[in-house]
C-alpha positions in Angstrom: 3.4 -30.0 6.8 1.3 -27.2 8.6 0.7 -24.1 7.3 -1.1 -20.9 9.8 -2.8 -18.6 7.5 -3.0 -16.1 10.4 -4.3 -13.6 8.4 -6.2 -15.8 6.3 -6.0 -16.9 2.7 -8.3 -17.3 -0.6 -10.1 -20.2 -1.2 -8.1 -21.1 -4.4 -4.7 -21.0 -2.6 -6.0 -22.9 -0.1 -7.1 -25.5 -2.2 -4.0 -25.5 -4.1 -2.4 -26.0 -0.8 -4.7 -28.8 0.6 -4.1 -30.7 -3.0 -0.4 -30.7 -2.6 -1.1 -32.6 0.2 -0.4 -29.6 3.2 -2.6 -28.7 6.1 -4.3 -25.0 6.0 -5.3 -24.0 9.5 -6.9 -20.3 8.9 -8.7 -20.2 12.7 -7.1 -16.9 13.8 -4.7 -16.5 16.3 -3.8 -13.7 18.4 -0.6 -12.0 18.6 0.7 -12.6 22.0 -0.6 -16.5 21.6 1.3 -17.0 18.6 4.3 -18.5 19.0 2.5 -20.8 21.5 0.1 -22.0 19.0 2.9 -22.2 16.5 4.5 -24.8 19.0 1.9 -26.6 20.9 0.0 -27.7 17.0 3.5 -28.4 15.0 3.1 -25.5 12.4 5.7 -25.0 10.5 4.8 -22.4 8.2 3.2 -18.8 9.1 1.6 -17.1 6.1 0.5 -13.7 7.5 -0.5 -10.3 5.4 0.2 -6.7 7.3 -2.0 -7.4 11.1 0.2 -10.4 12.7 3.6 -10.0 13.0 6.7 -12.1 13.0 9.9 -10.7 15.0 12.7 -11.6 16.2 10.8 -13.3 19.6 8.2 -15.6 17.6 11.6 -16.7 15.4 13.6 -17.7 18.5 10.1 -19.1 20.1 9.5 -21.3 17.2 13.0 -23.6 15.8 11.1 -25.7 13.6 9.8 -22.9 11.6 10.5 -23.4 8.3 9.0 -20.7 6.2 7.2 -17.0 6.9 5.0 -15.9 3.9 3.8 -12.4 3.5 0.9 -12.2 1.3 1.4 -8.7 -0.3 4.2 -6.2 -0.9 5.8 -5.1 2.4 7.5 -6.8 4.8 8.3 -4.7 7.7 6.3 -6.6 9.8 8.6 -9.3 9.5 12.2 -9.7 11.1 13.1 -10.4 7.1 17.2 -10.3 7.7 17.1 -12.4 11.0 14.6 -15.2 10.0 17.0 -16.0 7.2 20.4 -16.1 9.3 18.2 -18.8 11.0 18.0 -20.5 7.8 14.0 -19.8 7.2 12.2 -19.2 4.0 11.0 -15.8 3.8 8.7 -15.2 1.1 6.6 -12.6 -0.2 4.1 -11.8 -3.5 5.3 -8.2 -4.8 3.3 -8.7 -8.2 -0.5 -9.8 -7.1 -1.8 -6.7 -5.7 -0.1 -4.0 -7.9 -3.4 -3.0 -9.9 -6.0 -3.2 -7.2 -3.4 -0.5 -5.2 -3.1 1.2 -8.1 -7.0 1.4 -8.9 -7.4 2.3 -5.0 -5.2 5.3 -5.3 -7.2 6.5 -8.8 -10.3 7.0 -6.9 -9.0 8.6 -3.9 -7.5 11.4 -6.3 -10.3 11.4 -8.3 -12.0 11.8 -4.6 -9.8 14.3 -3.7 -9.8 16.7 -6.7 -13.8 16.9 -6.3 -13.8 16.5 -2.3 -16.2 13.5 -2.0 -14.8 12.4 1.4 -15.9 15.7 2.9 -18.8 16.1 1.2 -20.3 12.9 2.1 -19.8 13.5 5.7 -21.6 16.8 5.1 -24.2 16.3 3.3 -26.8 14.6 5.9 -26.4 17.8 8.8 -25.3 20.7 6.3 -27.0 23.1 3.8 -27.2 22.2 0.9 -26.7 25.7 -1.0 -24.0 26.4 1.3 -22.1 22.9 0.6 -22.6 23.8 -2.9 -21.0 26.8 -3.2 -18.2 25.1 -0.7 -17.6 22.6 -3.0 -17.3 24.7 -5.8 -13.5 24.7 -6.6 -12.8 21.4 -7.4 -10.4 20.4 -10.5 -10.1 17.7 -13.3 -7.4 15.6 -13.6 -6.9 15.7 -17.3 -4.2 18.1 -17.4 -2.1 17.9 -14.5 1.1 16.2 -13.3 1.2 13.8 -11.2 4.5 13.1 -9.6 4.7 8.9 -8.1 7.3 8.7 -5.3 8.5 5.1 -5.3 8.6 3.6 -9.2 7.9 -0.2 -8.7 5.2 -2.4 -9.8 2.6 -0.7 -8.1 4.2 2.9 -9.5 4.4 1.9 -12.6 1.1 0.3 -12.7 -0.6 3.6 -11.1 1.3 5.5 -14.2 -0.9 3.2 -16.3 -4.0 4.3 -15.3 -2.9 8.4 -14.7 -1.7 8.3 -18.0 -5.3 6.6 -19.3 -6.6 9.6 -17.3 -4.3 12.4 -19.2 -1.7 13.4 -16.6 1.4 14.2 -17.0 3.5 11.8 -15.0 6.6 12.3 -13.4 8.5 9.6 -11.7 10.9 9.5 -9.1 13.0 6.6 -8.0 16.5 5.6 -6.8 17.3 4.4 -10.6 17.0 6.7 -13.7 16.9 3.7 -16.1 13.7 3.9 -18.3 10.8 2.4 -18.0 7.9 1.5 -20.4 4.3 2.1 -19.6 1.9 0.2 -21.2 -1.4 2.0 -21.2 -4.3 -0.5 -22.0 -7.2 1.0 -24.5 -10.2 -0.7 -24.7 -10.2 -4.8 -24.1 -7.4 -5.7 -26.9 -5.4 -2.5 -27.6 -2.4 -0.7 -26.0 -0.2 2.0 -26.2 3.2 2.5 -24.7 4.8 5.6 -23.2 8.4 5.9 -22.0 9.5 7.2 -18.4 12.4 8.0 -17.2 12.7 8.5 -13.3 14.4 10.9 -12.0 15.9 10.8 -8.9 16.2 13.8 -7.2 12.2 14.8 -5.4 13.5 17.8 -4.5 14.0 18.9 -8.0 10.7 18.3 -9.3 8.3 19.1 -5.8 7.1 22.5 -7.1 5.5 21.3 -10.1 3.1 18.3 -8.6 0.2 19.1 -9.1 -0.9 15.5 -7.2 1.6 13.1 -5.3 1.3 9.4 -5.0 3.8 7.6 -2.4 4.7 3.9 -3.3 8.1 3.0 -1.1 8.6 0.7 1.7 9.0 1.8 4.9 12.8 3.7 5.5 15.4 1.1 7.1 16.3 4.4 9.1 12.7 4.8 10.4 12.7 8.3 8.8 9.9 9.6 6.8 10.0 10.1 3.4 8.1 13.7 3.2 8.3 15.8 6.1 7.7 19.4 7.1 11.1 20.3 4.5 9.7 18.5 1.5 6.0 19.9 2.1 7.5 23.5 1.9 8.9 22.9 -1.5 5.8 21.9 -3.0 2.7 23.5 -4.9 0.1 25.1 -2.5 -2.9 23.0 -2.6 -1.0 19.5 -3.3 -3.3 16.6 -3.1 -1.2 13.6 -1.6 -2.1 10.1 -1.4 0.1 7.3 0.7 -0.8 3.9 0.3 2.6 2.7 1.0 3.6 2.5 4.4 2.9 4.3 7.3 5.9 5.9 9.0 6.6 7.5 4.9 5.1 10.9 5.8 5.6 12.3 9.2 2.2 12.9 10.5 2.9 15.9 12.9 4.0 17.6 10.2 1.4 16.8 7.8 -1.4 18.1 10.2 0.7 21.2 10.6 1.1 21.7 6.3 -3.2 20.8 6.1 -3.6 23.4 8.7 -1.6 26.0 7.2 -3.4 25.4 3.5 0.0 24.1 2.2 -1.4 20.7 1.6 -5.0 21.1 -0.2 -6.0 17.3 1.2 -4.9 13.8 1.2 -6.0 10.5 1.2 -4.7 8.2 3.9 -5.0 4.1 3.2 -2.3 3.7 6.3 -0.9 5.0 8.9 1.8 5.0 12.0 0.0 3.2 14.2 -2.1 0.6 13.0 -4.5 -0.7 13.6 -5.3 2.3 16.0 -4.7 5.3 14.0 -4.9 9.0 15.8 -8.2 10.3 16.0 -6.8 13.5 14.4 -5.9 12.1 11.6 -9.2 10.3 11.2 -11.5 13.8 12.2 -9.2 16.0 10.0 -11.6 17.1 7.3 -8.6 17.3 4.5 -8.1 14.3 5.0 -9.8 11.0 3.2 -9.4 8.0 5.2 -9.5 3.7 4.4 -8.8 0.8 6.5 -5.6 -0.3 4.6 -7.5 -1.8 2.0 -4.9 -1.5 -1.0 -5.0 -4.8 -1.5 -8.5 -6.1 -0.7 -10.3 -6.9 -4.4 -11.1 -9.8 -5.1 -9.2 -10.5 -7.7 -5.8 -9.2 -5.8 -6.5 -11.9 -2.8 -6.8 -14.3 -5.2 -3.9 -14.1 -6.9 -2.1 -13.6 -3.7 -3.3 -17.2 -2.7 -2.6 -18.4 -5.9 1.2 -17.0 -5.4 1.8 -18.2 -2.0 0.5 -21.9 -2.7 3.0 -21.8 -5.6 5.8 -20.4 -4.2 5.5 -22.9 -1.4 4.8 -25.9 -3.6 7.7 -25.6 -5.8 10.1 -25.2 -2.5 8.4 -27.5 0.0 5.9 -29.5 -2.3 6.6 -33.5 -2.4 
């Protein structure tokens, strides 16, 4: 069977792949030639990650398409619900990437609170005195409460690490049921701290001190934090998203950084990628990355590792 990486895959998934006796074809292909390709070369698996898409056209273009694999969390950028009424495997690896997100997000607080992003940009045109004394009011995060939006494997593994760093978190979900952080000290020691979402944002928005955002993309297409919810929180927030695009409604956001309402943010994706707006990028509240949650080392291999797995145990002879 032939499997399209489209979006590329790790060496040790590949050769997982190639030793259960499947062909790997990685040579990228682009969007518009995809079902094409899919047809003309008798692929019948497409493992992609969040630039190619699958929708409802490349499904109905392609009949021997057996399985679409995701290689990450998300999935909006695959007709999930359809591809299945048409009896195709749809497959994703929600586990691999959680810490490397999590670590990702760290650092951009951590960036945040002490305005590196800006200062960087700075620093090789601007006074250096002046910058100083700019740059004077930053803030530790030992202390304050963090409040994660979205309480899955990524939440909970970001609680991990804010807990390590002596925040206060607050969770919210959809389920109240709780949870048990493990908090790793050292190599070989742990210690565990009970959560308990809560489920109501609106309830606890005035006492974040930072905001992390970890949910998929709203069925509805409506954002998840919008001009309503930024008026209800703290004055000098820091946010982070590296969720979804589409969860915070970017007009408004600009309009909240402008007013002061929102102290900065940090901004791993966005509406309209891969071609975010300039404004967004220029904003100097806001820290900006290539949607690059995922991309360690050790997250793309075990997303590999996954998929190979996953599609051996279903498909393997």
């Amino acid at each position: 069977m032939k499997i399209l990486a489209n979006d590329g895959i790790s060496s040790k998934g590949k050769e997982l792949l190639i030793a259960a006796g499947f062909t790997v074809i990685t040579d990228k292909v682009e969007q518009d030639q995809l079902a094409k390709t899919v047809n003309e070369q008798g692929i019948e698996m497409i493992l992609v990650r969040s630039a190619t898409t699958v929708r409802k056209e490349v499904i109905d273009a392609c009949p021997h398409l057996k399985l679409i694999g995701r290689g990450g969390v998300g999935m909006d950028n695959i007709d999930v619900a359809y591809a299945r009424e048409k009896g195709i495997t749809v497959i994703n690896t929600p586990a691999s990437s959680s810490q490397s997100v999590a670590e990702l997000v760290m650092g951009q607080l951590f960036s945040l609170a002490r305005f590196l992003n800006d200062s960087y940009k700075n620093m090789a045109t601007g006074d250096f005195s002046t910058l100083k004394k700019k740059y004077a009011k930053g803030m530790e995060l030992r202390g304050k409460t963090i409040g994660i939006i979205g309480f899955g494997r990524i939440g909970q593994s970001l609680a991990s690490y804010a807990l390590g760093a002596g925040m206060k978190v607050i969770a919210v979900d959809t389920s109240s049921n709780s949870v048990t952080i493990s908090v790793p000290v050292g190599i070989d020691q742990k210690v565990e701290k009970i959560i308990i979402p809560v489920t109501d944002l609106n309830e606890v928005l005035n006492e974040l001190d930072f905001i992390s955002i970890h949910v998929p993309k709203q069925a509805n297409g409506s954002a998840v934090l919008r001009a309503e919810e930024f008026s209800k929180m703290k004055k000098g927030v820091l946010i982070v998203n590296a969720s979804r695009g589409g969860v915070i409604d970017e007009n408004d956001l600009l309009v909240a950084l402008d007013e002061g309402k929102i102290g900065g943010i940090a901004l791993d994706v966005y509406e309209n990628e891969p071609n975010p707006r300039k404004d967004l990028l220029n904003h100097p509240k806001i820290a900006c990355t290539p949607h690059i949650g995922a991309a360690t080392l050790e997250a793309q291999d075990r997303i590999g590792e996954e998929l190979a797995q996953l599609i051996i145990g279903q498909f393997g002879k």
